[in-house]
C-alpha positions in Angstrom: -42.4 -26.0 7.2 -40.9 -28.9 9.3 -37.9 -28.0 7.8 -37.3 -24.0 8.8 -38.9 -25.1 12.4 -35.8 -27.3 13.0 -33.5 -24.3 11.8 -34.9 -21.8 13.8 -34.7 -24.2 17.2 -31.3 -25.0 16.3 -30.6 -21.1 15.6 -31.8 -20.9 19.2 -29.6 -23.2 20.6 -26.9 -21.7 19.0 -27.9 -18.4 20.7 -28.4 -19.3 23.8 -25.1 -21.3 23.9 -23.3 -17.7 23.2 -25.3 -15.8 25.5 -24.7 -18.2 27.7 -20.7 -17.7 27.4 -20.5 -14.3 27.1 -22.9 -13.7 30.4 -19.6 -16.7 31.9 -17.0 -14.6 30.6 -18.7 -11.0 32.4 -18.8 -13.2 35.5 -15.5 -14.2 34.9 -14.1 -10.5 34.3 -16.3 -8.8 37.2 -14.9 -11.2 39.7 -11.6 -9.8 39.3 -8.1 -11.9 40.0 -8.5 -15.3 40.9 -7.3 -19.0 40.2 -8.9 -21.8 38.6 -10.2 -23.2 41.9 -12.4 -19.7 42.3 -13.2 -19.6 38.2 -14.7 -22.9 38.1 -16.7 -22.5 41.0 -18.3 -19.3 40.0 -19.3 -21.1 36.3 -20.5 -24.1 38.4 -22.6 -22.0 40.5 -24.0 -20.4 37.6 -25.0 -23.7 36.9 -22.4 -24.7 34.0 -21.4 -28.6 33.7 -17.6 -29.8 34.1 -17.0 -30.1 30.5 -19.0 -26.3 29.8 -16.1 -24.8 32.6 -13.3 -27.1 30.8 -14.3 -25.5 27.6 -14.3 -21.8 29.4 -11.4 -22.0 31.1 -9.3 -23.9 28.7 -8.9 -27.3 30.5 -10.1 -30.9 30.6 -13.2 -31.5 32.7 -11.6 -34.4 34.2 -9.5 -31.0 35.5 -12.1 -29.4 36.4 -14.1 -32.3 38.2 -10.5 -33.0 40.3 -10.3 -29.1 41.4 -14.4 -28.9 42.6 -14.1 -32.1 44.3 -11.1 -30.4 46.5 -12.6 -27.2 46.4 -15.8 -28.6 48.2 -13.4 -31.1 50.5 -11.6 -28.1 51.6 -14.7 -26.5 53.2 -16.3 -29.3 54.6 -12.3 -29.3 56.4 -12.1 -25.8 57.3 -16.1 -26.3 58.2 -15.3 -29.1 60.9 -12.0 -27.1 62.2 -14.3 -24.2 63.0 -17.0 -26.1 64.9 -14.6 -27.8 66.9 -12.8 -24.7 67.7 -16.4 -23.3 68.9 -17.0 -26.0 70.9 
């Protein structure tokens, strides 16, 4: 019994792992044209890890850590530029 319980949770995991990735690759399609910048933040905000959008996207997550980090400093620049220009 202990036995088929561990194959049917692993089964699971398997499943959700593909649903997971094909529900990615929608998001990915419906989203239309974009670069690698815009691709990995859609899968991050879908609440994928670096090496999950590495994998996706067909990279290295030190690739894809490097591109968020610069996506995010970018708009805390362009952020800053705006306030001061309201001011």
């Amino acid at each position: 019994m202990a036995t088929s319980r561990r194959h049917a949770s692993s089964d699971k995991g398997q499943t959700t792992s593909r649903t997971e990735r094909l529900l990615a690759l929608i998001l990915l399609e419906s989203s239309g044209e974009g670069g690698q910048q815009r691709r990995a933040e859609l899968l991050r905000k879908a609440g994928f890890q670096n090496r999950e959008i590495a994998d996706l996207l067909g990279t290295r997550s030190e690739v894809i850590g490097q591109v968020l980090y610069l996506a995010k400093k970018n708009k805390a620049k362009k952020l800053r530029s705006k306030k001061k220009q309201s001011k």
